[in-house]
N, C-alpha and C positions, 0 to 999 in steps of 0.2 A: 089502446095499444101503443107502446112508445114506437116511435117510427124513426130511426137513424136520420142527422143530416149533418153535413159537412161543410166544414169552410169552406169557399170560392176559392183563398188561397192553396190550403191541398189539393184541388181539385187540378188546379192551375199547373204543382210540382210534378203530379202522377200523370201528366202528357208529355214530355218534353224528351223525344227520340224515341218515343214508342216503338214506330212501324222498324226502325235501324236494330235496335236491340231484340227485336225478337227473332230477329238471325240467332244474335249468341246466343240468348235463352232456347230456341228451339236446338243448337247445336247442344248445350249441356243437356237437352233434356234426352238427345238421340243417345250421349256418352252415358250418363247414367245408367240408362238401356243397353248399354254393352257395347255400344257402335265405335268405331275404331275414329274418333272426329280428332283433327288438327286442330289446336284452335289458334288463331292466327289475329284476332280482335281484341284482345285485352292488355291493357298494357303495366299488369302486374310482373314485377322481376320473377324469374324461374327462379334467381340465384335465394338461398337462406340468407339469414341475416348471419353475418358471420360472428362466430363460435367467441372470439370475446368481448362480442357484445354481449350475447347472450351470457358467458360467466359472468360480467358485472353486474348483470342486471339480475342474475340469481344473487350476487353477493349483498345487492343494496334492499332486494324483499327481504333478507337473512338477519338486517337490521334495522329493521322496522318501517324503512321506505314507504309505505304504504296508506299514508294520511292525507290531509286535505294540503292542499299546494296555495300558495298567493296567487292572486287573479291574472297578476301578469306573469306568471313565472316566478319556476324557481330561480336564485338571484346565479346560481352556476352556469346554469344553460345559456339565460339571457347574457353573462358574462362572455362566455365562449363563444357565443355566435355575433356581438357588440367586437372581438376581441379578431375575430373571422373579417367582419367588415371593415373596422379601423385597417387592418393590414393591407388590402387589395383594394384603399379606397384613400384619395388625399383629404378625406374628409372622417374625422374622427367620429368614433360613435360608442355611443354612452350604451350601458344597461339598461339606463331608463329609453330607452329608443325603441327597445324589444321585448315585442310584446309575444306569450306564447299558445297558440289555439293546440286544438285535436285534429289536427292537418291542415294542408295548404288550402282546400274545399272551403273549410272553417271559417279558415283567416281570409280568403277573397270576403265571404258571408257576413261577415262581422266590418270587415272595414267597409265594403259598398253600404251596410247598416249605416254604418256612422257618419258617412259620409255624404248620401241622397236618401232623397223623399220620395215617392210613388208620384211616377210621371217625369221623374227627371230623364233626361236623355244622356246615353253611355255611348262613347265611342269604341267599338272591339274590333280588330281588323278579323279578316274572315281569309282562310278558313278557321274555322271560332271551336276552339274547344268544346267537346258537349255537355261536358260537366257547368259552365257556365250558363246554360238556357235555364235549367233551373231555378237557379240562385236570381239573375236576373228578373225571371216571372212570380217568383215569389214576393219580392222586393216590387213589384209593379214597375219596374225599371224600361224604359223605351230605349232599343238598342239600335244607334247608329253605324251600319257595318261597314266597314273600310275594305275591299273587295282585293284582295294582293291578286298576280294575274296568275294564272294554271300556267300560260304557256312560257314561266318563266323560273315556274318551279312554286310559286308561292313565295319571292322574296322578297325579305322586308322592306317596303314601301314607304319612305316618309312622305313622300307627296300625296301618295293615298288616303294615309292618313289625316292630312291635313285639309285636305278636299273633303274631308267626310263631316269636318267639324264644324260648326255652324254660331251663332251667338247664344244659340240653346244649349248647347252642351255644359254636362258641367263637370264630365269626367272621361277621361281615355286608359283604353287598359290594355296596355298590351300583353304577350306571352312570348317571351326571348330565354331559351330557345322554344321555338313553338311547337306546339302539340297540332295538329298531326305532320306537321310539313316539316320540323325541323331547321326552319329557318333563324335565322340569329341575325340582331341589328347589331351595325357595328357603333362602335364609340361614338363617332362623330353625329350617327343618327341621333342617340342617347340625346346626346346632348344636344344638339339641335332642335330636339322634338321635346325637351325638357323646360329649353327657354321660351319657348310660341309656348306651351300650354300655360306656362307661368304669366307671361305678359297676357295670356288674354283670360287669367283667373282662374283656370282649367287644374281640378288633381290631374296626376300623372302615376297611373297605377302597374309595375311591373311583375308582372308572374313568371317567378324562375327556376321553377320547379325541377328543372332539366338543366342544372348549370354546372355540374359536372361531368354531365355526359355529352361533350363536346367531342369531336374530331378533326376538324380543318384549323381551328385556332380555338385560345382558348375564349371562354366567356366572361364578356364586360359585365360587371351590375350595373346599374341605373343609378347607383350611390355614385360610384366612382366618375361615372359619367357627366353627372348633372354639375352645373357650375353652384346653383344653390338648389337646397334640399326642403323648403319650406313647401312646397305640392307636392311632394316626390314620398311615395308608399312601395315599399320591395316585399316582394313575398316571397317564400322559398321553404323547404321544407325537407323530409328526408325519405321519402317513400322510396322514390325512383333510384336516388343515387348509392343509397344504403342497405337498398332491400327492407324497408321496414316500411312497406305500405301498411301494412296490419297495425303497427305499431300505433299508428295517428297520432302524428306527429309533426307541427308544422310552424310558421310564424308569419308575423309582419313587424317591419321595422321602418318608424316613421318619428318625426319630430315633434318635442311640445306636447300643443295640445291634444293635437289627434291622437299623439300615443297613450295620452292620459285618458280620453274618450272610450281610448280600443282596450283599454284596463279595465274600464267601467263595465263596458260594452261585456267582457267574458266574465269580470265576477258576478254580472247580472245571468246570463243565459249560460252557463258551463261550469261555471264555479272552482275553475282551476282543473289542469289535467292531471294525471296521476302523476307522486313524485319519483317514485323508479324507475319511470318510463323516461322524464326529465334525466334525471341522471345518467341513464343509457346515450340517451343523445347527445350528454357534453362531453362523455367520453370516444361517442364516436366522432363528433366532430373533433377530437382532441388528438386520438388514435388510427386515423381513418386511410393515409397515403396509401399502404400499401392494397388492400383492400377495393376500396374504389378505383382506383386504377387498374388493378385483375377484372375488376366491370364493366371498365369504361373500356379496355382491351378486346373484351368478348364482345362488346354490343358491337364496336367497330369491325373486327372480324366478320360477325354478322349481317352486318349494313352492306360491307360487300362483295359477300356471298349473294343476297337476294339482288341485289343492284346487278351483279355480274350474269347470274340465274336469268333473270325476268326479263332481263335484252334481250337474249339469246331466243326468247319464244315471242316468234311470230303472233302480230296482234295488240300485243301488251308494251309497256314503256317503263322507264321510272330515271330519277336523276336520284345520286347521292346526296343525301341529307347532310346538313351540316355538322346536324346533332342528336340529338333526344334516341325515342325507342322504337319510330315509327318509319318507316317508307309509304308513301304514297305512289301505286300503280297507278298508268293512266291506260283503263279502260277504253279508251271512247274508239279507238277502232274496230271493237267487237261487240260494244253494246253501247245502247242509250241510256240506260238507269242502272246503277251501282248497285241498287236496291235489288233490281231483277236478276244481275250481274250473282250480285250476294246468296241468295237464293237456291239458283241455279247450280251453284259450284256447290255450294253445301248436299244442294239432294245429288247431285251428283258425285262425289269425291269425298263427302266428309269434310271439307276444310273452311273454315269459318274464318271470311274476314270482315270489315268493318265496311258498311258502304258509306260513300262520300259525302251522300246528302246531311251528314248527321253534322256534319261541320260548316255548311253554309252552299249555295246552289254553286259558287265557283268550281266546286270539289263536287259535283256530283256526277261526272264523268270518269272517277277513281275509286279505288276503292283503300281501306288504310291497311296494310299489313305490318304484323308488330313483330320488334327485334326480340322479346321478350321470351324465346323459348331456345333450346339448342339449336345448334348449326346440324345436328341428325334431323330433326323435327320440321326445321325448312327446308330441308333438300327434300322431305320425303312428300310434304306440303307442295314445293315446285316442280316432283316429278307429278303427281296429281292434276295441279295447273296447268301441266305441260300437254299431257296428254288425251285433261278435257277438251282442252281449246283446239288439240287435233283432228280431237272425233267431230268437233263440233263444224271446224272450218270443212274437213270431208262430206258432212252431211250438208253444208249449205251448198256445196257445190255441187 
């Protein structure tokens, strides 16, 4: 009788945040069931993709869009976003530079592929995106974590990072603006931390996935920043700032030979993305000011509301984020685990947020709450917060 068995390496992918995500999944699972849940953990845009993108991209199905693509991209897309970077960077950048994945996921996926071997050592500062454990243990990859402080908000750290690095290392990746903390390195970082990786042979890999959802100032690339670009990898994509997570849709933009590697690297495993999807996305990066800005508008609204909210109750903390779609509350004067924190409030209130631990133990005394829904939906979310935490603090007393 044939008896199932499976890679080591899927075995490997199908653990990575377990115990955190079965928050959400047991919150969708109560919603489906009718139950009235907040969901406060995912960081999908509430917003549609707006109405002309969607017309062009009916327009370009209507003739005949819908064929096999070039490995690296369509030559429009790769143009417009080559055309994006030249502009806000003193360092010009070709088409051939830009390379196009099925998201920003993808495109980390494909360049850590091309770039290390099983057992290499990665430097990620922490708190660490979750979507990164993954990809990393897939890759057999050993993750050097660069630990930024809690009690300082989570900001970005060059010396941390630097401390974390070692003569093993053979790559550092940061996330500006970062997921979950929101923190953003400035220029001089950039480029400070561009030239030590480079003299000591180090890629220098940036995830910018949230580089238009700024608020305090706006956001440097790592392009503009770097004084040379020869180790220097930028990612970036459209999910977050466009609404079009579904869409997958994303890129990396990198010199030479790696970009010719990361061409190889998607005509072998993807085979090019669809071309109307491409085309939707050079017209939104084309078409996009007003739009993205009405988003970047509401998330700030957003950000604080909950920031302004979450002081006010007794117990809980939080500082404004620089950027991105996230606040992180700091738990730790009502509980010891995020996890049980997480839990607790869901069977109690319906409201489902993200616990801390899923980003690295610095963040495990928080929990993540996401700007990603209306400013109805948080207020009705931080009267629930509000009044757990009251029953809860009268009952210990």
């Amino acid at each position: 009788m044939f008896k199932p068995s499976f890679s080591k390496r899927s075995d490997i992918v199908s653990r990575p945040g377990g115990e955190v995500w079965a928050v959400s999944d047991r919150a969708r699972e109560r919603a489906d069931a009718g139950d009235d849940i907040i969901f406060l953990c995912v960081g999908d845009p509430n917003f549609d993709t707006p109405e002309p993108i969607l017309d062009y991209v009916r327009a370009r199905l209507g003739v005949g869009r819908t064929h096999y693509s070039p490995a690296a991209g369509e030559p429009v897309l790769r143009s417009a976003i080559a055309a994006i970077e030249t502009r806000v960077s003193p360092h010009p950048c070709s088409a051939d530079d830009v390379i196009i994945f099925p998201g920003g996921t993808n495109a980390i996926y494909s360049v850590l592929s091309c770039l290390l071997d099983p057992g290499d050592k990665l430097v990620i500062p922490e708190p660490m995106y979750i979507g990164y454990v993954g990809i990393v243990d897939a890759l057999q990859l050993q993750v050097q974590p660069a630990a930024f402080s809690a009690a300082e908000n989570f900001r970005f750290d060059i010396e941390v990072i630097k401390a974390a690095i070692t003569d093993e290392t053979r790559a550092v990746m940061i996330n500006t603006p970062g997921n979950p903390s929101g923190a953003m390195a400035t220029p001089e970082q950039l480029r400070e931390l561009a030239a030590y990786c480079r003299e000591r042979g180090i890629w220098l890999i940036s995830d910018e996935v949230y580089s238009m959802i700024t608020f305090a100032r706006r956001h440097t690339t790592l392009r503009a920043a770097a004084e040379h670009l020869d180790n220097i990898v930028v990612i970036d994509g459209l999910s977050k700032s466009h609404a079009m997570s579904g869409w997958r849709l994303g890129w990396a933009v990198a010199e030479g030979p790696l970009a010719e590697r990361l061409a190889d690297f998607g005509g072998a495993t993807i085979f090019g993305c669809p071309q109307f999807i491409q085309d939707a996305a050079a017209f939104a990066l084309e078409f996009d000011r007003y739009f993205v800005e009405e988003m970047r508008s509401a998330y700030e609204a957003r950000r604080d509301l909950v920031v302004q909210r979450v002081n006010r109750i007794p117990g809980i903390r939080c500082e404004a984020p620089e950027a991105g779609m996230f606040v992180m509350v700091d738990i730790s004067q009502v509980a010891d685990s995020s996890l049980a924190f997480a839990e607790e409030l869901l069977d109690a209130t319906g409201v489902s947020v993200l616990p801390g631990e899923a980003f690295g133990p610095g963040a495990a005394r928080h929990v993540r709450v996401t700007l990603a829904t209306s400013e109805i939906e948080l207020s009705r979310a931080l009267d629930r917060i509000e009044a757990f935490l009251s029953v809860r603090a009268s009952g210990a007393a």
